[in-house]
Backbone bond lengths (Angstrom), bond angles and torsions (degrees), N, CA, C in turn:
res aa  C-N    CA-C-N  psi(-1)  N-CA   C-N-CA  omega(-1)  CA-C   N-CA-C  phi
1 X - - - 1.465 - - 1.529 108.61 -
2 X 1.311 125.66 135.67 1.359 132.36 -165.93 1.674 92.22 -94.47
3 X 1.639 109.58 163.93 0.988 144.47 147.85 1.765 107.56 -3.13
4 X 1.423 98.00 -86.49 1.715 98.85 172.59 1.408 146.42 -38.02
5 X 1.675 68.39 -47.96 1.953 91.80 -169.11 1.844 108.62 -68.20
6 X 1.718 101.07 -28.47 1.666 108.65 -173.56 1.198 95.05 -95.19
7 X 1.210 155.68 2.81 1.931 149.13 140.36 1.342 101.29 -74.55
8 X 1.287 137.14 -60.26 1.326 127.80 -178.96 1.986 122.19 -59.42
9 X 1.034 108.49 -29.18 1.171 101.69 169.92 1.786 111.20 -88.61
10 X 1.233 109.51 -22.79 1.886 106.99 175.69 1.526 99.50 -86.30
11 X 1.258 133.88 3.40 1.649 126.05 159.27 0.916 106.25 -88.19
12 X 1.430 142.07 -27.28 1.154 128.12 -161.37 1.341 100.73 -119.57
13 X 1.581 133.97 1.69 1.286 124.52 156.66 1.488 104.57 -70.94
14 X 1.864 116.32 -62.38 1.625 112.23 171.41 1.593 112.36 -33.02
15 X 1.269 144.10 -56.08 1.252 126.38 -173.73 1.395 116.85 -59.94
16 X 1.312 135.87 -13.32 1.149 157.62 -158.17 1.912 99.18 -100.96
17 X 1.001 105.24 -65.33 1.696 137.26 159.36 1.159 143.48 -43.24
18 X 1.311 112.47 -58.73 1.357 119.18 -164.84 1.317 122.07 -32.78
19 X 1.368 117.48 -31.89 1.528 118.74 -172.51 1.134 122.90 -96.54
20 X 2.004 99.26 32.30 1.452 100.74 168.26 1.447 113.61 -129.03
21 X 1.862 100.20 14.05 1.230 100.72 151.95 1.553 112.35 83.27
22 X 1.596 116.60 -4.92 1.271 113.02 172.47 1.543 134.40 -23.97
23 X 1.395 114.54 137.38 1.386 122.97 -167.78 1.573 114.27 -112.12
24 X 0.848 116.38 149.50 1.855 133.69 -165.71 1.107 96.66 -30.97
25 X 1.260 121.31 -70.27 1.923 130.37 174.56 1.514 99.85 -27.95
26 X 1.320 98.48 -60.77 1.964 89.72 -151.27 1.171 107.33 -76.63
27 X 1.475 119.77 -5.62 2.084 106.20 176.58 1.188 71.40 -74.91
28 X 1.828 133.92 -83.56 1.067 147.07 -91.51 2.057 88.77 -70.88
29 X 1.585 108.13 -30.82 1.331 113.75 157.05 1.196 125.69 -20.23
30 X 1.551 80.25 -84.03 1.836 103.66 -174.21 1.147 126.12 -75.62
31 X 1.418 110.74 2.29 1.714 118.36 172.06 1.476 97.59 -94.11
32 X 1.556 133.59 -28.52 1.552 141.27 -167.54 1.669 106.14 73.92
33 X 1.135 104.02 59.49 1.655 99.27 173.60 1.806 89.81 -165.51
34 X 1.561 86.29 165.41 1.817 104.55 -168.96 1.693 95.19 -69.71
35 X 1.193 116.77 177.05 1.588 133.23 -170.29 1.659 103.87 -69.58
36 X 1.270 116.73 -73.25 1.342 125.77 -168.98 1.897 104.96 -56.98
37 X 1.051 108.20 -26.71 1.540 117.10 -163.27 1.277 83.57 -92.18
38 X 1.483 140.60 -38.30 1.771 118.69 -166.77 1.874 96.40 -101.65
39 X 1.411 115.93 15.00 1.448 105.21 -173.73 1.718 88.65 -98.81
40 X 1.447 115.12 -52.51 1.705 123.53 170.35 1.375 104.61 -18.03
41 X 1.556 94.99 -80.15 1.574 104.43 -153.02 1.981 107.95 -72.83
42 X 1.294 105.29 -10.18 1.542 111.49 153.90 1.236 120.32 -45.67
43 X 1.423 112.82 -68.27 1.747 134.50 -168.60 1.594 105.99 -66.19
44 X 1.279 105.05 -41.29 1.583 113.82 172.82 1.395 109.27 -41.78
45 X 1.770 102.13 -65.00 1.702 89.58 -170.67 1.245 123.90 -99.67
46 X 1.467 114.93 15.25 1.618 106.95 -171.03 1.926 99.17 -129.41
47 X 1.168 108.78 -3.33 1.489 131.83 -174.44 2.043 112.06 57.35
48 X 1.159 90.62 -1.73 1.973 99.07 167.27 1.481 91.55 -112.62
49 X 2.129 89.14 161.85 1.118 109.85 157.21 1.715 145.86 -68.00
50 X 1.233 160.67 110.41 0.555 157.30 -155.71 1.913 114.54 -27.76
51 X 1.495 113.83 -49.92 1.401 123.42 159.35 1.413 110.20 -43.07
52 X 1.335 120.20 -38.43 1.843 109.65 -169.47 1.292 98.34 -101.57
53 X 1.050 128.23 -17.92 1.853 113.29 170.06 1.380 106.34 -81.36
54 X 1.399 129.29 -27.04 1.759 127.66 179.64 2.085 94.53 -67.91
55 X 1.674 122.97 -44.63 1.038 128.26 -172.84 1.778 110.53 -59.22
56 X 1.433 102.73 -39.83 1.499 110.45 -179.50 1.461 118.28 -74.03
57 X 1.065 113.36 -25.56 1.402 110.86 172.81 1.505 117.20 -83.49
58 X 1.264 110.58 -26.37 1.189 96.11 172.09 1.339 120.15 -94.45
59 X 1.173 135.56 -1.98 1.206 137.49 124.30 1.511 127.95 -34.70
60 X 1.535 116.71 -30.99 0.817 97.92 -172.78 1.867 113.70 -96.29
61 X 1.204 91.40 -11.04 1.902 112.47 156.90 1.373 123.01 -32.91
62 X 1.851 95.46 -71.49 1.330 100.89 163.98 1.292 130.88 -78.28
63 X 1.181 98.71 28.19 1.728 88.58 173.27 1.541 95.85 -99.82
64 X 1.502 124.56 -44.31 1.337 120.12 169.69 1.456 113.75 -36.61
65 X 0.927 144.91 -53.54 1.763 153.53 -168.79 1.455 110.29 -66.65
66 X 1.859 104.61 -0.78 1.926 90.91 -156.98 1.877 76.98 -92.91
67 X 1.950 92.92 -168.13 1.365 116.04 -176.26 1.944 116.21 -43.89
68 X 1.024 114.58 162.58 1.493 112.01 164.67 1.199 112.28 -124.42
69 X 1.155 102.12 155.88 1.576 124.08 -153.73 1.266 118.66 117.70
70 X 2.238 94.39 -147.91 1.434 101.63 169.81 1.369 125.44 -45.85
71 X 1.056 112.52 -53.52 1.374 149.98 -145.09 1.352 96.91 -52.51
72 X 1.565 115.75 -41.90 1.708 127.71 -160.87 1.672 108.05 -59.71
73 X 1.442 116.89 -5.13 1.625 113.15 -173.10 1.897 95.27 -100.73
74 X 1.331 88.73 -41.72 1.717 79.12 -176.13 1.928 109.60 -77.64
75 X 1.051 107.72 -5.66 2.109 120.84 -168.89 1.741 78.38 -82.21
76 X 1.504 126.04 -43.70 1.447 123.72 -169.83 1.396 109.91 -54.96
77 X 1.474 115.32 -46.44 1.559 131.25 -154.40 1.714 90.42 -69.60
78 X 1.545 114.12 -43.58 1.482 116.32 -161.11 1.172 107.33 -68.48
79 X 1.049 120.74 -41.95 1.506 133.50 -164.80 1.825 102.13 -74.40
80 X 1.361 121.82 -30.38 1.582 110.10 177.89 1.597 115.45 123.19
81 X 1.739 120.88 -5.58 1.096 154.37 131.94 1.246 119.06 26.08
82 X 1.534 88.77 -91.42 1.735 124.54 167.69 1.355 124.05 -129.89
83 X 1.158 130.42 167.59 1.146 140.27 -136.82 1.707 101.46 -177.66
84 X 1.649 114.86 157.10 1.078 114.72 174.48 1.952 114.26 -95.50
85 X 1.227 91.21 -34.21 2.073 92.20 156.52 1.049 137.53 -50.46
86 X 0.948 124.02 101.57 2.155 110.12 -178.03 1.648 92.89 -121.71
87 X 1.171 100.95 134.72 1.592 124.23 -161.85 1.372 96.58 -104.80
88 X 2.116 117.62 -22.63 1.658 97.09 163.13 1.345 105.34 -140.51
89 X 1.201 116.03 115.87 1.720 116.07 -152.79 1.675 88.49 -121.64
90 X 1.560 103.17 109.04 1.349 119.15 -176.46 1.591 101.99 -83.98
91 X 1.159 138.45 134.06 1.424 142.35 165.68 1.343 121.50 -108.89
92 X 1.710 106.74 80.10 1.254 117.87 -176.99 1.321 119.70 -81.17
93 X 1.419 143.50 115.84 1.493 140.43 134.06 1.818 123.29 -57.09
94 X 1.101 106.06 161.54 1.531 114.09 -146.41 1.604 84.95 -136.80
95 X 1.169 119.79 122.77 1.345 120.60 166.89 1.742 98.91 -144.27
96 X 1.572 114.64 117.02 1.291 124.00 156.62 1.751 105.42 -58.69
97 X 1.564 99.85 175.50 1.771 127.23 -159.88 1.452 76.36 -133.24
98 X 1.320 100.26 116.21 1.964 124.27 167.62 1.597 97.45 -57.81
99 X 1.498 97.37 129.25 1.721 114.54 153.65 2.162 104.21 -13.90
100 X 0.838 112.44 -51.20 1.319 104.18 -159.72 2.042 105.19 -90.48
101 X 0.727 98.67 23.89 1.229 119.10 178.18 1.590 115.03 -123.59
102 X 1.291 125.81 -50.94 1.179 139.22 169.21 1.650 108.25 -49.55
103 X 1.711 114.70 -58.83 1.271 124.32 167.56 1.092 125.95 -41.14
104 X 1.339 124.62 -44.12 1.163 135.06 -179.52 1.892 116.77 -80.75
105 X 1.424 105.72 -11.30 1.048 105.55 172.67 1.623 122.65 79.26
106 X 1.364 109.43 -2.32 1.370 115.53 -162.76 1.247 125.85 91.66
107 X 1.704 135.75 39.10 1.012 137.41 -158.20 1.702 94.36 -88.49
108 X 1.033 132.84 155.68 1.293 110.70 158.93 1.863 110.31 105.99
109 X 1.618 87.89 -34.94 1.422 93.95 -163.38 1.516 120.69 -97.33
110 X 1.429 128.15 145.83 1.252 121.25 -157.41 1.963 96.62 -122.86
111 X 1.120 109.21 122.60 1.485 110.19 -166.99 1.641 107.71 -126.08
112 X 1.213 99.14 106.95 1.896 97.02 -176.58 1.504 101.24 -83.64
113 X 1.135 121.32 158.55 1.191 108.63 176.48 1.665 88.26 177.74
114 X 1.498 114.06 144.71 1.617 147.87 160.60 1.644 132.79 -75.21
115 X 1.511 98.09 168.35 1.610 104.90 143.53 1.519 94.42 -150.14
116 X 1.550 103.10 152.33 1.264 103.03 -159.75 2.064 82.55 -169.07
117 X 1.420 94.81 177.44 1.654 97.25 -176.92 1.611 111.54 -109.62
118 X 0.931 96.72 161.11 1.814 105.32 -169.32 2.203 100.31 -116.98
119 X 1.241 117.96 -152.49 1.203 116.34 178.89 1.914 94.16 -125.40
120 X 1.857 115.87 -19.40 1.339 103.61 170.50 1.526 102.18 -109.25
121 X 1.339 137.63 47.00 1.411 145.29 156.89 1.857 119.22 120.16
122 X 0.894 136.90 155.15 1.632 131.21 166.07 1.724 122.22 -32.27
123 X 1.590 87.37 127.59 1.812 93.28 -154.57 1.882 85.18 -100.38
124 X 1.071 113.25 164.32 1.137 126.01 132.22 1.905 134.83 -97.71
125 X 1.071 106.23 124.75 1.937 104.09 179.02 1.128 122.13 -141.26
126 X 1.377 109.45 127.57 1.056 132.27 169.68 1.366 134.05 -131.18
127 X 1.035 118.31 142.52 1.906 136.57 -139.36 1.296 117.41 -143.61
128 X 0.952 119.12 104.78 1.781 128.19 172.29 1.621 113.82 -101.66
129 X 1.434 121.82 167.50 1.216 123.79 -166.62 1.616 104.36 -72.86
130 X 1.501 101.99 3.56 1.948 88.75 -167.97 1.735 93.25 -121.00
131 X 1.463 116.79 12.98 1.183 119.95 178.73 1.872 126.31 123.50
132 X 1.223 99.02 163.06 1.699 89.32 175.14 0.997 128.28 -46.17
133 X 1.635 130.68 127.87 1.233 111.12 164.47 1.515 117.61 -134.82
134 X 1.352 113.09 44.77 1.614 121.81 -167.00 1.559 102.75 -160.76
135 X 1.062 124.56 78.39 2.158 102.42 177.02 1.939 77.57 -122.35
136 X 1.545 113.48 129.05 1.547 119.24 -177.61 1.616 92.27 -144.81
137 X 1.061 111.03 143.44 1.684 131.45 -173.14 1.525 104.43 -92.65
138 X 1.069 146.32 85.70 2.017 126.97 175.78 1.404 110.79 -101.06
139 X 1.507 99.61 165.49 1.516 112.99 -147.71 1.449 78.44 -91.04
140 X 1.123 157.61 -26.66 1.755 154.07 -175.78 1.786 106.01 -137.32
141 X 1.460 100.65 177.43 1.974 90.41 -174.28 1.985 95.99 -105.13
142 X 1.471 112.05 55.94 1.500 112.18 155.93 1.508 112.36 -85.80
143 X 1.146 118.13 168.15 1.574 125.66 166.26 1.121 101.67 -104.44
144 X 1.795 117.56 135.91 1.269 126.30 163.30 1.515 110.81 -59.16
145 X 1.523 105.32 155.90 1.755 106.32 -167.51 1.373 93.56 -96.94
146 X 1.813 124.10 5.43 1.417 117.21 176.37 1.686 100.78 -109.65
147 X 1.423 122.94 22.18 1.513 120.02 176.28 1.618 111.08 -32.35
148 X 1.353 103.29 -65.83 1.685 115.69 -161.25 1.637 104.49 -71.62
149 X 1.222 122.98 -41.56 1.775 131.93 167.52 1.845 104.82 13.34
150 X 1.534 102.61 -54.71 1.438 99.96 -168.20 1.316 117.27 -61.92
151 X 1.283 115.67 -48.92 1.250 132.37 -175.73 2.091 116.05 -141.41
152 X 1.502 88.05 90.78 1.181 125.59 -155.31 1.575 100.41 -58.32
153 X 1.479 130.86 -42.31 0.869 163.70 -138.61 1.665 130.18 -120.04
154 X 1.261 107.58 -11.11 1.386 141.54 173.64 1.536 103.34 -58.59
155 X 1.130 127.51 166.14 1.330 136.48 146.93 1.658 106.16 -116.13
156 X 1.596 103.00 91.85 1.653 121.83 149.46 1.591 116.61 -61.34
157 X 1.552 95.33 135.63 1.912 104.81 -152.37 2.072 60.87 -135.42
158 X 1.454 112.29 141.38 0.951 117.42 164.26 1.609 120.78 -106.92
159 X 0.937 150.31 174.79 1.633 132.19 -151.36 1.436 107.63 160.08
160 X 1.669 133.50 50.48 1.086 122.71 -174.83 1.480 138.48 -71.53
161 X 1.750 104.54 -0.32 0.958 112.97 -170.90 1.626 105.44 -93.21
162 X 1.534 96.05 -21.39 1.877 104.72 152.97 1.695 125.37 -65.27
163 X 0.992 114.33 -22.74 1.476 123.66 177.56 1.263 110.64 -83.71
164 X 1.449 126.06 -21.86 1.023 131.19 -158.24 2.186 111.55 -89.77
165 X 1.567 83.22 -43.39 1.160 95.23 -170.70 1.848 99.96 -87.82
166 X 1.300 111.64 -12.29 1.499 101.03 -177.79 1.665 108.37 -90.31
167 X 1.710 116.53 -16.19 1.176 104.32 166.30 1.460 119.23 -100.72
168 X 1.233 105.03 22.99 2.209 106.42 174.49 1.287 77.55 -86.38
169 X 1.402 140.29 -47.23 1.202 120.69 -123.92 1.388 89.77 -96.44
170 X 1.407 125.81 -28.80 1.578 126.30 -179.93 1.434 104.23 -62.46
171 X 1.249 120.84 -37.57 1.539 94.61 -161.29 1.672 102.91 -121.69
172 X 1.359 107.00 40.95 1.679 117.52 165.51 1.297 104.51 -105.03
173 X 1.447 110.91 139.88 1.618 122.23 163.02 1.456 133.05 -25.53
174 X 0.969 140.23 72.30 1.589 122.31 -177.00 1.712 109.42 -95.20
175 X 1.691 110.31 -177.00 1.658 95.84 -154.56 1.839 63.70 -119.62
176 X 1.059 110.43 -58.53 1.983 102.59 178.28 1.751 132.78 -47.55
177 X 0.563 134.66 123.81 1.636 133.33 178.94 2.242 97.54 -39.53
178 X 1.118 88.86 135.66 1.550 90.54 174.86 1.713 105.75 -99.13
179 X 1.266 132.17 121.24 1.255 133.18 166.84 1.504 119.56 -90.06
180 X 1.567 107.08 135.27 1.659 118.27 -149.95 1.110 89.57 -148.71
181 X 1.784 114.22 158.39 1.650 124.76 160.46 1.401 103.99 -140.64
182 X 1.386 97.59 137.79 1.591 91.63 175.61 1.706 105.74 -118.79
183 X 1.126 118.73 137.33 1.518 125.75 -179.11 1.304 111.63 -107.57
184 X 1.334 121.00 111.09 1.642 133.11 -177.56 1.612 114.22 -123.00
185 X 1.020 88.85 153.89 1.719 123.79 166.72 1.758 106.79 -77.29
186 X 1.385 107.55 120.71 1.307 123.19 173.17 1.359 133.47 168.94
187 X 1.617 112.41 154.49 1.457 97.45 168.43 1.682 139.93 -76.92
188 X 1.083 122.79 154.99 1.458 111.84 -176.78 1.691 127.02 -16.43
189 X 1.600 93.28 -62.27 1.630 110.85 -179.90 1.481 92.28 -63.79
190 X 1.385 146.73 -50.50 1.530 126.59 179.96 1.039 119.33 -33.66
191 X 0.921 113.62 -72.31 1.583 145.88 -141.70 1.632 101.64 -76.62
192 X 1.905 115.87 -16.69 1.558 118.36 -162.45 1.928 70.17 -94.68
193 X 1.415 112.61 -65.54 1.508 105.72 -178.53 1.571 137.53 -40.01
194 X 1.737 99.33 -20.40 1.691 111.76 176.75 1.668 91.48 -73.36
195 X 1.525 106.79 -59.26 1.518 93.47 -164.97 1.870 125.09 -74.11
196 X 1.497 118.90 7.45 1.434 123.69 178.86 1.937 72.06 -78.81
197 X 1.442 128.67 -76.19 1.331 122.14 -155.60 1.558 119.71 -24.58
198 X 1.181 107.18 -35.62 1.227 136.39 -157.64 1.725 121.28 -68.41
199 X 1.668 88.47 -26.42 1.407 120.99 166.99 1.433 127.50 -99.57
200 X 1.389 119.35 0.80 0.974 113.52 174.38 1.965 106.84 -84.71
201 X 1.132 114.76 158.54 1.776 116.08 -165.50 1.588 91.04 -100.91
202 X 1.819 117.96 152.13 0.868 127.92 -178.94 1.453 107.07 -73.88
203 X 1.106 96.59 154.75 1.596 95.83 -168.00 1.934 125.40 100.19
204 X 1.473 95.06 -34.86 1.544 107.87 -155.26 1.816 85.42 -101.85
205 X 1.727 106.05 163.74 1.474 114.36 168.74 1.994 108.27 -132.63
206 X 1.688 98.11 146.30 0.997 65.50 165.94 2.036 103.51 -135.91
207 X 1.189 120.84 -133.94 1.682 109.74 177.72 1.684 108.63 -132.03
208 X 0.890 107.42 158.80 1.892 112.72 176.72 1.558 114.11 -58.82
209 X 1.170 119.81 -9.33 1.230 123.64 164.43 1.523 124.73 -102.46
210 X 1.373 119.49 -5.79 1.032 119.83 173.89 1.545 103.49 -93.78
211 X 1.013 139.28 -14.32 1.187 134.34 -137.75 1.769 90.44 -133.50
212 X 1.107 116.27 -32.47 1.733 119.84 147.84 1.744 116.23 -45.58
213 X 1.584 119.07 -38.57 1.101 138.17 -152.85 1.320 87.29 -80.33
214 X 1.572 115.96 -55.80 1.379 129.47 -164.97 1.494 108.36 -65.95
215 X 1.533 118.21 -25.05 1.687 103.86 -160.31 1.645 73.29 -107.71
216 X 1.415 144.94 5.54 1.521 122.19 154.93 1.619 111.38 116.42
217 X 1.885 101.69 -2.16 1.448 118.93 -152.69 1.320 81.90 -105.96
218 X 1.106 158.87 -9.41 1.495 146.72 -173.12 1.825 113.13 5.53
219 X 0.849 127.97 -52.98 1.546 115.33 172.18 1.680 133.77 -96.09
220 X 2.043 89.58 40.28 1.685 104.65 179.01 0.887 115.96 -120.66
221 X 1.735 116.76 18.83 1.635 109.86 179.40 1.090 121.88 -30.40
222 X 1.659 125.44 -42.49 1.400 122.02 -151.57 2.088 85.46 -86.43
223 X 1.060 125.17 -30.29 1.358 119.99 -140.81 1.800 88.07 -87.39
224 X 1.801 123.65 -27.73 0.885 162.85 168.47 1.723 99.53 -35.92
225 X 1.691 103.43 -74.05 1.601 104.83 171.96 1.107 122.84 -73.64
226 X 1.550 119.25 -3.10 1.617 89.10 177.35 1.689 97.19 -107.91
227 X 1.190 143.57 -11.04 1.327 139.94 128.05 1.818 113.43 -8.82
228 X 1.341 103.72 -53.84 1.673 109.64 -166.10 1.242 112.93 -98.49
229 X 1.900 111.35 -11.38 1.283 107.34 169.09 1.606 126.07 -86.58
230 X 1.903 88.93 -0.63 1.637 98.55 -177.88 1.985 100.94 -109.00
231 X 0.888 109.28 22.59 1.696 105.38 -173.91 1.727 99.16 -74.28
232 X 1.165 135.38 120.38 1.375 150.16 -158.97 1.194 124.22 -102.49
233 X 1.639 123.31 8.14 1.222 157.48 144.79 1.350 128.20 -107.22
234 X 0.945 109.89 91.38 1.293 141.24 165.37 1.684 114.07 -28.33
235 X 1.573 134.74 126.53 1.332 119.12 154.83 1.385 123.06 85.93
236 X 1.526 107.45 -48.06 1.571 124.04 170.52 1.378 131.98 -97.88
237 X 1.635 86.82 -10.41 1.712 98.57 172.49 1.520 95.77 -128.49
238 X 1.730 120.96 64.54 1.375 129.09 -176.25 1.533 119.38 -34.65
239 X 1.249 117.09 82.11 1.362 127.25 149.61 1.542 139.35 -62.46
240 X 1.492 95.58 -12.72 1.563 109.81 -156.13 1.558 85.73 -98.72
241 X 1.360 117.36 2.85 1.931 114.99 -153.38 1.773 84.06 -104.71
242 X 1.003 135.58 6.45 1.603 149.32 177.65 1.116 107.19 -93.77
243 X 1.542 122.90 123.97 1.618 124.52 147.49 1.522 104.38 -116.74
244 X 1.587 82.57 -167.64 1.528 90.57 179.44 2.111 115.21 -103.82
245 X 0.787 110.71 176.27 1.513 103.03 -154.49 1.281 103.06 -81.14
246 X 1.832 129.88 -0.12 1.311 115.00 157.04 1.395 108.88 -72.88
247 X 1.201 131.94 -41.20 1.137 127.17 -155.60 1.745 108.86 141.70
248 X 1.428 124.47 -42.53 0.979 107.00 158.50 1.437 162.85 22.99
249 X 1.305 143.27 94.57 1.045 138.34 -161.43 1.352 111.79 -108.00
250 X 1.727 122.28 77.44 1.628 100.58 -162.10 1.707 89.16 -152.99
251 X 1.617 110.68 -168.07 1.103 109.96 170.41 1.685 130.32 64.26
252 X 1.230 98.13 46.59 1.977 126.91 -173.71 1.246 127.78 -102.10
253 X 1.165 102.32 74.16 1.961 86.86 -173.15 1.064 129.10 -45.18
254 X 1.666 118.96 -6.45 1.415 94.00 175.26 1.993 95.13 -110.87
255 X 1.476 120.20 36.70 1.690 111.46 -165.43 1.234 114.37 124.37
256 X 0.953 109.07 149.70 2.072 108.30 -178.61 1.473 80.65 -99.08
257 X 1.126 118.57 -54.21 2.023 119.81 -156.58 2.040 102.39 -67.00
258 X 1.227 103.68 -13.10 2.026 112.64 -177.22 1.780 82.54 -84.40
259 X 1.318 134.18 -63.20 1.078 145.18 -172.04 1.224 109.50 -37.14
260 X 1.534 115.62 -48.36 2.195 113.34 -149.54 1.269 74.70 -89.55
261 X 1.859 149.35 -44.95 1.194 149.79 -127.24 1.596 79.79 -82.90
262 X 1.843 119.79 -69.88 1.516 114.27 -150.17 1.800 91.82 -58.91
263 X 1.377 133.51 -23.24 1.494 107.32 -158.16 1.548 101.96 -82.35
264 X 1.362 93.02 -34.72 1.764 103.87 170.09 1.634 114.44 -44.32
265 X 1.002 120.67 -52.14 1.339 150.50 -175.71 1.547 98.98 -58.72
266 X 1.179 129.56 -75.65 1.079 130.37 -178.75 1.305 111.91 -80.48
267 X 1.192 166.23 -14.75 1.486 155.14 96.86 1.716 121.01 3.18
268 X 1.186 97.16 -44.51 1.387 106.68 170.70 1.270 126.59 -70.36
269 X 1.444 119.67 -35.90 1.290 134.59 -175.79 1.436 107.26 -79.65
270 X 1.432 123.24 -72.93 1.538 127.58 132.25 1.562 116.93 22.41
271 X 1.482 99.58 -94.45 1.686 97.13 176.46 1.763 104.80 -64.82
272 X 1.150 158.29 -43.92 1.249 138.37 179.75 1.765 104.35 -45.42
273 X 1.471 121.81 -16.32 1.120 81.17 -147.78 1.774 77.76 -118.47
274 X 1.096 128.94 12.83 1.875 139.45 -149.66 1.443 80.72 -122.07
């Protein structure tokens, strides 16, 4: 079992876990490698220790159990959530694909794009000269037979050893803000809802009604989530940073359990660095 495959399956046993408190020995068990050697390659890909990602998740447990309502953004902050430190502060721009581009389907257009492994499971990516326009989470490393769907018309150049190295680099620690653009397919109202996401800070959550409030729509919560349940970038256009206004942890296109892991994940990193 490689590198990936033994972090991706010990994240998603801890989300499964956490509230049993596992100790260095027993991943280092259930990962099949000695202690010091599964604590390394821990820190490597998640930039915390194994102790503060078991602590963050269960934090992030109880954050489900706290009050409902308002209250559930500031119950986040208490619990360890968010933080004003972010140890990897992605700086995404958002640029829609003009009507006449959409029509055309992508004629013209040349889109490299991978499969390659991530630290929450096999990504798909794909990248054009005007920016990302593919980051997708899958439950195994097949290709969907609807990959190209968006842009029918494109010339897809496959290149995984490009995918590979553009998502180490996304989801490793940096101390500088990383500057990124992602270029998507969408309608107006999407695309106003991709970029409120866009503003929310790593670490922080916010709800489908707040974020209605923000794009000016205040009575579109519902029209709000399915906007965010169609955002087609994964991670960089934080969707997963959304609940619902009890408090809730649900409603993930790519998984509820990929979801609690990245907030865990980034909560964790957050407080190391807050």
């Amino acid at each position: 079992m490689n590198s990936y495959a033994r972090m991706e399956r010990i994240i998603r046993w801890l989300d499964a876990h956490a509230t049993l408190q596992p100790t260095l020995a027993e991943l280092a068990a259930i990962a099949g490698v000695e202690e010091s050697h599964f604590h390394h390659e821990f820190v490597r890909w998640t930039g915390v220790t194994p102790k503060d990602f078991v602590q963050c998740l269960s934090l992030a447990d109880a954050k489900e159990r706290l009050a409902r309502g308002e209250t559930v953004l500031d119950a986040s902050t208490e619990v360890g959530l968010s933080g004003p430190g972010r140890l990897h502060d992605l700086c995404v721009s958002l640029e829609a694909a003009t009507p006449g581009e959409i029509k055309s389907g992508g004629a013209g257009l040349t889109i490299p794009w991978g499969l390659a492994g991530s630290p929450f499971g096999p990504c798909l990516f794909g990248e054009t000269t005007r920016g990302i326009c593919l980051l997708s989470f899958l439950e195994e490393e097949s290709i969907p037979a609807d990959l190209e769907s968006a842009w029918p018309n494109a010339n897809w150049v496959r290149d995984d050893q490009l995918a590979a190295g553009r998502l180490d680099a996304l989801f490793q620690p940096s101390s500088e803000p990383v500057p990124l653009r992602a270029w998507v397919r969408g309608s107006a109202f999407q695309v106003r809802v991709w970029g409120a996401l866009l503003e929310i800070p790593s670490g922080a959550l916010s709800t489908y009604g707040r974020l209605a409030a923000a794009i000016g729509r205040p009575g579109a919560a519902r029209a709000v989530g399915t906007a965010v349940g169609s955002n087609p970038i994964a991670f960089l256009i934080p969707c997963h940073r959304v609940i619902r206004e009890t408090g809730a942890i649900s409603g993930y296109r790519w998984g509820v359990g990929r979801k609690r892991v990245l907030l865990a994940w980034e909560g964790s990193r957050d407080m190391g660095n807050g």
